[in-house]
VMD Tcl script that draws the C-alpha trace (Angstrom):
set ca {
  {-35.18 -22.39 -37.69}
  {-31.89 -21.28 -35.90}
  {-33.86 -21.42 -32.35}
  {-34.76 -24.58 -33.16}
  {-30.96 -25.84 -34.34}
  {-29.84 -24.25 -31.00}
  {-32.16 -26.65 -29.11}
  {-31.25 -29.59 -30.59}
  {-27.53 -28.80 -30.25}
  {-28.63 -28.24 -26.37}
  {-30.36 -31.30 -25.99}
  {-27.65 -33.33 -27.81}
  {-24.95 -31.60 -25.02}
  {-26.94 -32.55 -22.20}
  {-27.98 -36.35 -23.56}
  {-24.18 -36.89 -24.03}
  {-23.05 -35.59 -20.71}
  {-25.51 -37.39 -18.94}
  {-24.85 -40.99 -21.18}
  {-22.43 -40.73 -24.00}
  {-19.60 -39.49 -22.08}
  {-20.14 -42.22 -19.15}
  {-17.08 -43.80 -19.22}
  {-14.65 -45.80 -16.84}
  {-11.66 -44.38 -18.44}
  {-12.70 -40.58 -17.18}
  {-12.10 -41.96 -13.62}
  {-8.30 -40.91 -13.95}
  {-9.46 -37.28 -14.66}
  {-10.83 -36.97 -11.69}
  {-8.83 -34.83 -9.14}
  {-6.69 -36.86 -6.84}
  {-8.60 -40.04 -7.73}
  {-6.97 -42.26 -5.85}
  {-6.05 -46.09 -7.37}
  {-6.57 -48.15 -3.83}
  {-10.59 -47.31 -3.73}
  {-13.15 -49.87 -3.40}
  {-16.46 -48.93 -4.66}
  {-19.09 -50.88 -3.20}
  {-23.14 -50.79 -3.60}
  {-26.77 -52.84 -4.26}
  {-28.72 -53.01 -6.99}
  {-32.26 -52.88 -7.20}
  {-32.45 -56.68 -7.19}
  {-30.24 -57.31 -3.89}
  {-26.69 -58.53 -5.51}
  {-23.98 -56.68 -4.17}
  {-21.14 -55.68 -5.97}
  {-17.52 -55.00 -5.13}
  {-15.38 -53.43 -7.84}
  {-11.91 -51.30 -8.41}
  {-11.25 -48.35 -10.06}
  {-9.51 -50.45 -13.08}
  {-12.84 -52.66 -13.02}
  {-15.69 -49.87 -12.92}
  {-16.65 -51.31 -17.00}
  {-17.69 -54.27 -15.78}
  {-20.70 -52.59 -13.34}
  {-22.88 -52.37 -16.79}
  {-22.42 -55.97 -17.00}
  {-24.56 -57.08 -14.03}
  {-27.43 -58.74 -15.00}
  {-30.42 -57.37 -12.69}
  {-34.00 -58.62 -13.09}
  {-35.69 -55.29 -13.36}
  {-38.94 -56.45 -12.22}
  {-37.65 -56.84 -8.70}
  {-37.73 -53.78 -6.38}
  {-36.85 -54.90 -2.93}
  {-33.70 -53.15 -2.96}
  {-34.39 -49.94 -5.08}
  {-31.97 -46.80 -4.66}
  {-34.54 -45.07 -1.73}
  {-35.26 -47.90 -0.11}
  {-31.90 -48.88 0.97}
  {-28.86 -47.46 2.16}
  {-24.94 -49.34 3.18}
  {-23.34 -47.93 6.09}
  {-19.70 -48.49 7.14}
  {-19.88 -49.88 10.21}
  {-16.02 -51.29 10.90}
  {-13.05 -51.99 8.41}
  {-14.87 -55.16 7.35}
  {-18.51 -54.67 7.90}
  {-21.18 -52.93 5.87}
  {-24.84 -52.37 7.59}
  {-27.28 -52.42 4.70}
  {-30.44 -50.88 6.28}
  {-33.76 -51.48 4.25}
  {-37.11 -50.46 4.52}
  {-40.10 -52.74 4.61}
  {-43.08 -51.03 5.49}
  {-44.32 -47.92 7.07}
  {-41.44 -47.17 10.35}
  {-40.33 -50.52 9.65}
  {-36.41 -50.79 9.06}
  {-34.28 -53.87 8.95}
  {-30.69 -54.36 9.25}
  {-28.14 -56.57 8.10}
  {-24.29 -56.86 8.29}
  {-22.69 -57.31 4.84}
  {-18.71 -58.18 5.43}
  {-16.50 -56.77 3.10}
  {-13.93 -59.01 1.00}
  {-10.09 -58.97 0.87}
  {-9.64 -56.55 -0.86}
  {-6.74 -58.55 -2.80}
  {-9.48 -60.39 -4.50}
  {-10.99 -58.17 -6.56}
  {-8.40 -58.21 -9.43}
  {-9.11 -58.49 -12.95}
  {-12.02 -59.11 -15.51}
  {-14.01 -61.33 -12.08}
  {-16.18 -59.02 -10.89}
  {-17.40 -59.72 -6.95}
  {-21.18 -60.20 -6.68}
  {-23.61 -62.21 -4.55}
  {-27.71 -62.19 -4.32}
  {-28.71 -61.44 -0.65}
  {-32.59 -62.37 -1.48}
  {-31.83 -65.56 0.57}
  {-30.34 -63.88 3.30}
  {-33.25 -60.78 3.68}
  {-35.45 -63.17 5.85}
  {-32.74 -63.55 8.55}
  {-32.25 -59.76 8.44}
  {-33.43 -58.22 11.86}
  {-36.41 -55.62 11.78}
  {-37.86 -53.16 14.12}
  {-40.90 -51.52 13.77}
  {-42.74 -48.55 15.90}
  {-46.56 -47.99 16.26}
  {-45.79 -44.56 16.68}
  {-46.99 -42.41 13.65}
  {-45.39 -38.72 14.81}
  {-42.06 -39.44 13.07}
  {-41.07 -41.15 9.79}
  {-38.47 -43.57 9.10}
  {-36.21 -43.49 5.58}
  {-32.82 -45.40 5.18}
  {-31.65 -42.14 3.00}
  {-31.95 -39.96 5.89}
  {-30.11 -42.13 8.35}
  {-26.01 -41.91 8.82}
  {-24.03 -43.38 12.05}
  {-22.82 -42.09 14.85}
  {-19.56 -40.21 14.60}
  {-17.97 -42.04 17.31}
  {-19.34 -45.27 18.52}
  {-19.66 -48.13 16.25}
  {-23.35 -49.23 17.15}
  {-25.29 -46.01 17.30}
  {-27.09 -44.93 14.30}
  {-29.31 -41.90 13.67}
  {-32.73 -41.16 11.08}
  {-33.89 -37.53 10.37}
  {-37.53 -37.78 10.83}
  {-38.77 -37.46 7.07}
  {-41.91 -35.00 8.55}
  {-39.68 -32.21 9.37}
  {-40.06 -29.36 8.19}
  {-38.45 -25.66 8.49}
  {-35.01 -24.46 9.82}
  {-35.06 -27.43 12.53}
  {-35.28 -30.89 11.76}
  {-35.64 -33.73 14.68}
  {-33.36 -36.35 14.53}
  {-33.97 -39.83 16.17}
  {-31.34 -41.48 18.18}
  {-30.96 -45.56 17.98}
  {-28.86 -48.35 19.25}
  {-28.02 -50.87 17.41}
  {-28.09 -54.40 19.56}
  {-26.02 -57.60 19.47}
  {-29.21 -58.85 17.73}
  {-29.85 -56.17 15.05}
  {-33.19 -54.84 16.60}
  {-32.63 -51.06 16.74}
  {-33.74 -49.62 20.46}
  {-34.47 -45.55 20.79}
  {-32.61 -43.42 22.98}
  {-33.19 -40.29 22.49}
  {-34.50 -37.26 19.96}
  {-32.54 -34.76 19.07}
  {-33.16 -30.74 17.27}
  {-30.76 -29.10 15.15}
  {-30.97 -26.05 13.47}
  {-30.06 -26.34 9.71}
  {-28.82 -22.69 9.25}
  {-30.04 -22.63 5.61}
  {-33.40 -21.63 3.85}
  {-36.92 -23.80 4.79}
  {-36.45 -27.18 3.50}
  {-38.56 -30.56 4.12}
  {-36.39 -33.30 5.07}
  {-37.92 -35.68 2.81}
  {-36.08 -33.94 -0.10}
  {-32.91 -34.76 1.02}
  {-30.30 -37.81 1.29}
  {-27.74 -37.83 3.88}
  {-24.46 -39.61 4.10}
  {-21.48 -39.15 6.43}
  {-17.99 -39.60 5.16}
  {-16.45 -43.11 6.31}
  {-13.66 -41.05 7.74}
  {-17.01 -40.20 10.07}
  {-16.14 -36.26 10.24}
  {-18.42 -34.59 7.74}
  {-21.85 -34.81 7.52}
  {-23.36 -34.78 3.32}
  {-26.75 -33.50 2.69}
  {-28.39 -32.98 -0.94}
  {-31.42 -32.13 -1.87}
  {-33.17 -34.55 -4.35}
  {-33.78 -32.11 -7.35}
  {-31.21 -29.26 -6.67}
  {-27.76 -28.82 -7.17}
  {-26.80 -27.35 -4.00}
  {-24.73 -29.58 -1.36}
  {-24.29 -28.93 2.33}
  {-21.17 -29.94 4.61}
  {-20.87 -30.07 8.27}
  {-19.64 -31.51 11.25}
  {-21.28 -34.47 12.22}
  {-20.35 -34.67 16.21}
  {-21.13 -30.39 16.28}
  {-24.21 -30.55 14.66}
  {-25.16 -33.05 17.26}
  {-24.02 -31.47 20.20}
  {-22.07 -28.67 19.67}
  {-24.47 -26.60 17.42}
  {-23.41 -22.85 18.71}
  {-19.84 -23.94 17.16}
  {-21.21 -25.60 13.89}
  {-20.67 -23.98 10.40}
  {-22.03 -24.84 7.29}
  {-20.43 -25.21 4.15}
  {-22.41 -25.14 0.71}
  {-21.07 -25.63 -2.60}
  {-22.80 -26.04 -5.93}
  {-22.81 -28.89 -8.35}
  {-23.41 -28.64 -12.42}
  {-26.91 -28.81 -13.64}
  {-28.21 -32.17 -13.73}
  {-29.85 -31.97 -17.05}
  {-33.99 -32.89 -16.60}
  {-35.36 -35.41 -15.21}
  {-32.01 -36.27 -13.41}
  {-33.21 -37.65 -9.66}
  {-30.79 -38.21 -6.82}
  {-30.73 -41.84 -5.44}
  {-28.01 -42.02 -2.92}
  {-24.14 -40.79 -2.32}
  {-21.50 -41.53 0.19}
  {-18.16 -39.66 0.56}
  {-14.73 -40.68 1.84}
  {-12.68 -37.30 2.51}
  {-12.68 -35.02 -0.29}
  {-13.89 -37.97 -2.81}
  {-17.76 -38.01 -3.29}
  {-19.48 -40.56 -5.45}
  {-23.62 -40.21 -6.23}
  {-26.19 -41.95 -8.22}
  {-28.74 -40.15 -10.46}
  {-31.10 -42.05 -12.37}
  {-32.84 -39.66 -15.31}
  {-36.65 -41.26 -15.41}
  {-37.19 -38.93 -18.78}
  {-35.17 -42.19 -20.80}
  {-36.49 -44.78 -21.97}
  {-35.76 -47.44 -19.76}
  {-34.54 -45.05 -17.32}
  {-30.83 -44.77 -17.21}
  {-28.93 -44.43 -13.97}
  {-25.15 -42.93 -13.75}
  {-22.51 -43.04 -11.67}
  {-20.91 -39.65 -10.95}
  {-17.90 -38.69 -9.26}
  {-16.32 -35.44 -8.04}
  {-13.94 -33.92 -5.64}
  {-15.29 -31.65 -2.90}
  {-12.21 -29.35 -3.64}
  {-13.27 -28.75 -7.00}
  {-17.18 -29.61 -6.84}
  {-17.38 -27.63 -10.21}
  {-15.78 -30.54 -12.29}
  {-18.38 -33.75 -12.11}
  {-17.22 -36.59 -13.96}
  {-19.74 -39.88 -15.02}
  {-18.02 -43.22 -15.10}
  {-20.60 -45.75 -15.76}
  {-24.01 -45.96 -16.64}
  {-26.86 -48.65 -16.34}
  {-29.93 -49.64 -16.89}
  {-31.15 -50.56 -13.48}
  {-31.15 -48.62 -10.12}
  {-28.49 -48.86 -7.37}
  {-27.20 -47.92 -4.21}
  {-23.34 -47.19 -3.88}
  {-20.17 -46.56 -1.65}
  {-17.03 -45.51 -1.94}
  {-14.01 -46.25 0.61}
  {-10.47 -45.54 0.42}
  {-7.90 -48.59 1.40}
  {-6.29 -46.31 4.24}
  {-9.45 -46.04 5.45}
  {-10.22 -49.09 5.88}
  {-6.85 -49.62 7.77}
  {-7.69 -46.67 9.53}
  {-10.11 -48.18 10.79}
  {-8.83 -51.81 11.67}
  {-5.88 -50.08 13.77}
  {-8.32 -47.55 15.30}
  {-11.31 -49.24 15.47}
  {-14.81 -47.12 16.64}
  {-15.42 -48.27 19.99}
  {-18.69 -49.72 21.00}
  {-21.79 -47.19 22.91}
  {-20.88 -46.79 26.37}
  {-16.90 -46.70 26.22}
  {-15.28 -43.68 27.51}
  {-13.69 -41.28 25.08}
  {-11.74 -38.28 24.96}
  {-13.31 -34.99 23.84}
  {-13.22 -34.02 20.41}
  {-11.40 -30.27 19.47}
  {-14.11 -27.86 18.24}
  {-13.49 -26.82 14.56}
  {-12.92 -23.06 15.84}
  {-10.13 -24.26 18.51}
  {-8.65 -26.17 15.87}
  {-8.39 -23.17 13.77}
  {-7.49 -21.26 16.58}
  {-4.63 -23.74 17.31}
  {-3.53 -23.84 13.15}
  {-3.29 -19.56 13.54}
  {-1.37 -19.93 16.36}
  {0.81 -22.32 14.70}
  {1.60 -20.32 11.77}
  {2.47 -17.42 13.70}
  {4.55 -18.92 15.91}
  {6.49 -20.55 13.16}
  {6.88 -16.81 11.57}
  {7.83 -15.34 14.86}
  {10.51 -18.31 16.37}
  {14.18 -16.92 15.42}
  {16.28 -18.79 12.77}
  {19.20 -21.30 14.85}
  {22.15 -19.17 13.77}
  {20.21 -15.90 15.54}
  {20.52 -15.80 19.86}
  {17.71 -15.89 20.75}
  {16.04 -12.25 23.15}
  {15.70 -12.45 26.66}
  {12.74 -10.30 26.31}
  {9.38 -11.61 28.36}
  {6.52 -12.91 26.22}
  {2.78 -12.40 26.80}
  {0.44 -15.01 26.56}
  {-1.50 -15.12 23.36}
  {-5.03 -15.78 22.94}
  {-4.51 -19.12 21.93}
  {-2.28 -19.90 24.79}
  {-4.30 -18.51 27.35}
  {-7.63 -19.71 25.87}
  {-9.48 -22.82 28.37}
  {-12.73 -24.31 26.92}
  {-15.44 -25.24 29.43}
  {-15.63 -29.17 30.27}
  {-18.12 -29.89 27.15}
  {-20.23 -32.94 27.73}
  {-22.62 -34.45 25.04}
  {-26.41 -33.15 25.77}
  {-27.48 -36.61 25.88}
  {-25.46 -36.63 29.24}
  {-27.03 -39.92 29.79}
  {-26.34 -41.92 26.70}
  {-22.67 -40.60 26.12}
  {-19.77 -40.28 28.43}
  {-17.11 -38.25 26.92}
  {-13.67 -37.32 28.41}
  {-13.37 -33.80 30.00}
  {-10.97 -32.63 28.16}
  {-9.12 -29.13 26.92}
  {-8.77 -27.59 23.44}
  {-7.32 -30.46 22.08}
  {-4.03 -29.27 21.32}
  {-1.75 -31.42 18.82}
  {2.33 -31.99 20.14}
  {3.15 -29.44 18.55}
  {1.15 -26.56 19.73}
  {1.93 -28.19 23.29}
  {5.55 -27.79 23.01}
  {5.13 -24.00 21.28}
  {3.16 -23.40 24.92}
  {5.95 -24.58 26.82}
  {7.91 -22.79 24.65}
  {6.05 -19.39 25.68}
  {5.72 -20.11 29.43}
  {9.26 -20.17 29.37}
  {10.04 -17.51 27.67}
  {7.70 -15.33 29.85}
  {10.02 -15.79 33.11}
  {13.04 -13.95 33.15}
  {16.69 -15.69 33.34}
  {18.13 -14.04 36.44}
  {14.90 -14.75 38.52}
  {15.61 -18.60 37.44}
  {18.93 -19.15 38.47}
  {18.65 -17.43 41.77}
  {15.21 -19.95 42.64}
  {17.78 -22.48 41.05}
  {20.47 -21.98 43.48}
  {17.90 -21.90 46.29}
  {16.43 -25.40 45.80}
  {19.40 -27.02 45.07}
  {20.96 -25.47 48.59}
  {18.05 -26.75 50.15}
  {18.23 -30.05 48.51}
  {22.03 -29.93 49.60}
  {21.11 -29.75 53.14}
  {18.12 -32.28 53.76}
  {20.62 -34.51 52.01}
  {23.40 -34.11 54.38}
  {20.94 -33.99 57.10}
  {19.95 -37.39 55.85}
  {23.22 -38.61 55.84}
  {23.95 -37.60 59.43}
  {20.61 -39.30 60.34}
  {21.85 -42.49 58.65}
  {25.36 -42.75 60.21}
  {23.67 -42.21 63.87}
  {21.31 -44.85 63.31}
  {23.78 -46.98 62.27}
  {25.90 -46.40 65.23}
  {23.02 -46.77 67.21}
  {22.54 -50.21 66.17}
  {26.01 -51.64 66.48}
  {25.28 -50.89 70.09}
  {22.22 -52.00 70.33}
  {23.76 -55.21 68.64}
  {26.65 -55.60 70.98}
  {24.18 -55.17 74.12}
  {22.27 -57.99 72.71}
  {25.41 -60.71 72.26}
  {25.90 -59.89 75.84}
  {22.60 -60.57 76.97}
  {22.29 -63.57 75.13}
  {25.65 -64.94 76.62}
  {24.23 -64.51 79.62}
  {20.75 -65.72 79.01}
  {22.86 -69.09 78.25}
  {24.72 -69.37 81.01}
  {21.97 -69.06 83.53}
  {19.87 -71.03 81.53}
  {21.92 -74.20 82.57}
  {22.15 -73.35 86.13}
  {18.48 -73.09 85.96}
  {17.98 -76.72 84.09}
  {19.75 -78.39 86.78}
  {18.64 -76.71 90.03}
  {14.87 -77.34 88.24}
  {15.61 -80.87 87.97}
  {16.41 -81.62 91.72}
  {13.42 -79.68 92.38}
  {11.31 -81.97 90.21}
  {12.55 -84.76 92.30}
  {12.13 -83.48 95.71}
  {8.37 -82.41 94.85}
  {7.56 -86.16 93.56}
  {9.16 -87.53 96.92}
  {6.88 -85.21 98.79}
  {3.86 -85.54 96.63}
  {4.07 -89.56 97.32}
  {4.41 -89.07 100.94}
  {1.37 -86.87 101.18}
  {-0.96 -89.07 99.70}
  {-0.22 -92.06 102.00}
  {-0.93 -90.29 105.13}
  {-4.36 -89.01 103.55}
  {-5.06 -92.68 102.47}
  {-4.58 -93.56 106.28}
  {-6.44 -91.05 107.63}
  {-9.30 -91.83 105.68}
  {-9.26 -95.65 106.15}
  {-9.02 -94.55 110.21}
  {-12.22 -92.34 110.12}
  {-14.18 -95.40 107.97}
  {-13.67 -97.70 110.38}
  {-14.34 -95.48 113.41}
  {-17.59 -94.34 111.66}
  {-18.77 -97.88 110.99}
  {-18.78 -98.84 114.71}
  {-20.29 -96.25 116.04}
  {-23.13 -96.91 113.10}
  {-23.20 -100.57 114.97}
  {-23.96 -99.53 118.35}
  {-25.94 -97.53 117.35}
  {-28.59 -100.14 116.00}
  {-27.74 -102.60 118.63}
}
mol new
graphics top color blue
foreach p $ca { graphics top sphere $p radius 0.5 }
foreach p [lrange $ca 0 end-1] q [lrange $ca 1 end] { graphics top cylinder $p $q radius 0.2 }
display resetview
């Protein structure tokens, strides 16, 4: 009878912390929860919702016509694409995914009892749909996230792998919607054997970290998106361990914005199945919190409002525009190491500081390799070095000076400046004879040019009584050749005569 007392009081515990204690008001016990978040998502029936912390009660409210399935939880999936643009991808058919570009609202007008909804069945036919013949890989909007660092680049783990390595497919996203493949990718998971169809994905909007969860476990896996890409010697996973989902409890979707995770569950062992909205903080996974519940299936978001303006000052640049590098997550904590000891090591202000030469640390000395992207022909990143912040620079210049001594600076001191002494008073030297030169040079000029003038008019007139005596001439000339030739006419016409005669 006791056993049996126990099992009901079990039951009861898990029945009220999946339902009972669903509540908008446990949102404030959540750590750092912050006030400015939007919370954002699809029902099964294709209205979209945008809500506020203060406004998560009214998400029950939605009426959804349950016998519509278009947009169920694992068929669909938002993406942030920009600071005021969602992609919803959706799944029609076998390797047939469709996009569509959702724009976010102000987010000044979500205030209040309204709550922000609209039905996108009449805008699914103008969505834009791509489809493969090929039947090797598989296609699911759950296993898809974007592209770290361009805006219009989107990935899908193929749902057929299987093992420690999973294939990932590489897209890009056109002007048009249509979704053209670039390239496949293989990354090693690092964890136990696991099919990929299990799982949903989601990479924080911050677009650092990349989420997976299995389905119908409690375990949760964190990693860098960009390193798990292309940098997978220096990737490290991070698991952490969620409470027990109670039976029946399946995972729908999640999405993540820095340390704050939302998910959907929906527990199929209700009648009608119930679906919650859970919420946690990856600092304190331990402590899940449910603030609403419903009766129909959904999708959902979360993004904080310094994200989004994040994002509007630093917007993701389109495929094909040159970036820098990205820091690796070891030279980063390479760098933060060498900050810290540095900091303990750098005398107080009221202290002299030593003389004493300084070796170059590890971190100092330490030069990455030029890293390119694998894909060396579908991204062009910056060659760049460890990444160093301001600070770390100026703590290098710091120990580079510190590592010469004093007296060997003042003595190549005194050097350059005497030899920037001298080519400066050679220079002035070389000035003051040029200017000499030409006052000269200027002075022989006037001279020339007085005298240029003067002959100049002696030459005008004796050219003019030239001119004159050359026309006289010229007339004179061509008289006596108009004579001659009138003389040798006639003489040529008699003798013509007597010829004849």
């Amino acid at each position: 009878m006791w056993k049996l007392a126990v099992f009901l009081f079990l039951s009861l515990v898990r029945s009220g912390n999946s339902s009972g204690n669903c509540d908008a008001k446990n949102y404030q016990s959540i750590d750092n929860a912050p006030e400015d978040a939007l919370i954002y998502g699809i029902t099964q029936d294709c209205q979209m919702f945008f809500i506020r912390p203060s406004q998560l009660h009214l998400l029950s409210t939605i009426r959804v016509d349950r016998r519509h399935s278009f947009c169920y939880a694992n068929l669909v999936q938002l993406h942030v694409k920009s600071h005021d643009t969602l992609l919803l991808t959706f799944k029609q058919a076998s390797n047939r995914i469709c996009t569509l570009e959702v724009h976010i609202p102000a987010l000044n007008m979500l205030f209040g009892d309204h709550l922000f909804r609209y039905s996108l069945l009449n805008s699914l036919p103008y969505a834009s749909c791509s489809h493969s013949k090929d039947q090797l890989f598989q296609l699911e909007p759950d296993l898809s996230f974007m592209d770290p660092v361009y805006n219009d680049v989107i990935y899908f783990i193929d749902a057929l792998s299987t093992g420690k390595q999973w294939k990932i497919l590489q897209f890009l996203l056109k002007d048009t919607g249509n979704m053209n493949m670039m390239n496949n990718l293989t990354v090693s998971l690092q964890t136990k054997d696991s099919s990929a169809n299990e799982y949903v994905v989601s990479l924080d909007n911050q677009r650092d970290k990349l989420y997976r969860r299995n389905r119908f476990d409690n375990l949760m896996h964190q990693q860098c998106a960009f390193e798990m890409l292309f940098r997978p010697k220096d990737s490290e996973v991070n698991s952490f361990e969620t409470p027990s989902r109670g039976f029946g409890a399946v995972l729908n979707g999640q999405s993540v914005d820095g340390d704050l995770m939302v998910y959907v569950e929906t527990d199929r062992s209700m009648d009608p199945p119930t679906t919650r909205l859970n919420m946690l903080s990856a600092s304190h996974p331990e402590h899940v919190t449910c603030i609403s519940a419903t009766s129909f299936s959904f999708d959902v978001g979360i993004i904080r409002e310094s994200t989004v303006e994040k994002l509007k000052v630093d917007p993701r640049p389109p495929f094909g525009t040159k970036v820098s590098s990205r820091p690796s997550s070891k030279a980063s904590k390479l760098n933060e190491q060498f900050n810290q000891k540095h900091k303990a090591s750098t005398p107080s202000p009221t202290k002299k500081p030593s003389e004493s030469s300084v070796t170059p640390s590890s971190a100092t000395s330490f030069k990455p390799k030029e890293a390119y992207s694998p894909s060396k022909s579908f991204f062009s990143y910056e060659m760049g070095g460890v990444g160093t912040t301001s600070a770390s620079e100026i703590n290098e210049k710091i120990l580079i000076s510190n590592e010469i001594p004093v007296d060997e600076i003042s003595k190549e001191e005194e050097e350059k400046a005497e030899k920037e002494l001298n080519e400066i008073i050679k220079e002035l030297k070389s000035d003051e004879e040029a200017v000499d030169g030409e006052k000269d040079v200027g002075e022989l000029k006037t001279r020339e040019v007085n005298m240029t003038s003067e002959n100049g008019e002696e030459n005008s007139e004796n050219s003019h009584s030239n001119d004159t005596s050359t026309d006289a001439k010229a007339v004179k000339s061509s008289k006596t050749t108009m004579n001659s030739n009138f003389i040798l006419i006639s003489i040529s016409s008699i003798l013509f005569c007597k010829y004849f005669t």
